[in-house]
C-alpha positions as CSV (number, residue, x, y, z in Angstrom):
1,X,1.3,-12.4,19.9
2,X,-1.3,-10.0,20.1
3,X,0.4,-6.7,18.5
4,X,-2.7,-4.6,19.7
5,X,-2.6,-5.1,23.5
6,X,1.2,-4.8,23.3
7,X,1.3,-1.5,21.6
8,X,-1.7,-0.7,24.4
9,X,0.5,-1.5,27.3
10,X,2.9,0.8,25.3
11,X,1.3,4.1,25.1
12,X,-0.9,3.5,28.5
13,X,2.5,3.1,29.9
14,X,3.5,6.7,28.9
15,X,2.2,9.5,31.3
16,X,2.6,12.2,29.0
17,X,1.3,10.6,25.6
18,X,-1.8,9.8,27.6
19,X,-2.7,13.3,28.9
20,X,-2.2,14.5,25.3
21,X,-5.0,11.8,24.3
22,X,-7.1,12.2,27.1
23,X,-7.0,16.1,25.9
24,X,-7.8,15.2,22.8
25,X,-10.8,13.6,23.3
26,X,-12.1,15.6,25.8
27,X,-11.9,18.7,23.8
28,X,-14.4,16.7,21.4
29,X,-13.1,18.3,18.3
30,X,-14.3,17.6,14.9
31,X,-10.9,17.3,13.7
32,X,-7.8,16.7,15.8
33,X,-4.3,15.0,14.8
34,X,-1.8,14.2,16.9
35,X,1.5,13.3,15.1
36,X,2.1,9.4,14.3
37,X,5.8,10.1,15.0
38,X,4.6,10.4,18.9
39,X,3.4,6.8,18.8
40,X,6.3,5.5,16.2
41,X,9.0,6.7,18.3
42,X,7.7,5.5,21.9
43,X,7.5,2.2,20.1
44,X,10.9,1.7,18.5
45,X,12.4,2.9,21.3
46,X,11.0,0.5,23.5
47,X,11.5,-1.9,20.8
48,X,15.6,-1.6,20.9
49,X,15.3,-0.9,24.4
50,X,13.7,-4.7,24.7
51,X,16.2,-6.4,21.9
52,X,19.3,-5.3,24.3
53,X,18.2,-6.8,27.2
């Protein structure tokens, strides 16, 4: 299983998270952080979401 495409597919499959990221990089800043939980939570989520099907 390739974990890296998956969780790719993931956030590219979230409108939102993407234009936060695509802000993020095009304000080019030295230093920018945008909370783990962001990424954590799409991913359980559609981790239980996928085990009750």
């Amino acid at each position: 299983m390739d974990y890296e495409l998956e969780l790719t597919n993931i956030i590219k499959s979230e409108q939102l998270m993407m234009s936060i990221l695509k802000t993020v990089q095009e304000l080019q800043l030295n230093d920018c952080w945008v909370a783990a939980g962001v990424i954590r939570n799409k991913v359980w989520i559609t981790y239980i979401m996928y085990k009750q099907k």
